[in-house]
N, C-alpha and C positions, 0 to 999 in steps of 0.2 A: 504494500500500500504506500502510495506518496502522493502530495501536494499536487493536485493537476491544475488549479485554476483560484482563484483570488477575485471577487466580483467587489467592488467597491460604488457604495450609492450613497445619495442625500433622502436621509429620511426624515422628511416633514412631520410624519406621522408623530414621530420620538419627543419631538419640539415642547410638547405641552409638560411632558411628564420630567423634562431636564430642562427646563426654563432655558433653552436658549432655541435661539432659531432654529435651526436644521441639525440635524447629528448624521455623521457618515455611519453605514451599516453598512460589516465585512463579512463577507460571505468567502469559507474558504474551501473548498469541494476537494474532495480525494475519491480516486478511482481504485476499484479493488478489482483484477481480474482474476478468474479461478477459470482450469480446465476443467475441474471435477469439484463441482460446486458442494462444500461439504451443509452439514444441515448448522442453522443456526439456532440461539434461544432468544425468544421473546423476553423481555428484562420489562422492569418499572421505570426503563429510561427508553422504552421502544414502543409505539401505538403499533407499526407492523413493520415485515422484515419479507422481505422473499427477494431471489435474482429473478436478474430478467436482461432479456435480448436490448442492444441498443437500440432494435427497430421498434421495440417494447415500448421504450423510453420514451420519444416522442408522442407516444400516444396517451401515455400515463399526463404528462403535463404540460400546457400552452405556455409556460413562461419562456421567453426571450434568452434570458443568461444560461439558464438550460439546455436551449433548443443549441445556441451557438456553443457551448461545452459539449454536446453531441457530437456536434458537425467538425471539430478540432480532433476528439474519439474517429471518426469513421476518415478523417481523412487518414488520418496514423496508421489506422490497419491498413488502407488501401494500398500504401506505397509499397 
């Protein structure tokens, strides 16, 4: 497992609760690839846990920084 991407944004949202205008939110994503995906455990720090295909991926979620962390994944394996 390592570091594969780092998203960095201005969250307005944050603003109210930290009294200042804007707060940056780091977003830091690791990639775990397994040939022989072993079973995992559901913990009290996990709502749910399962692999899944990168063509999975896309489908599970519309967000942006996501979909472009896919697209960086699928160019890698293609070369």
């Amino acid at each position: 497992m390592r570091v594969f991407q780092y998203d960095v944004r201005v969250c307005p949202s944050c603003s109210g609760r930290m009294k200042v205008i804007a707060a940056l939110h780091y977003d830091v994503r690791f990639v775990v690839l397994a040939s022989h995906p072993e079973r995992f455990q559901i913990s009290s720090e996990s709502k749910d846990l399962k692999w899944f295909s990168l063509a999975e991926a896309y489908q599970i979620t519309p967000e942006g920084s996501v979909h472009r962390q896919l697209d960086k994944l699928t160019q890698r394996r293609d070369k």
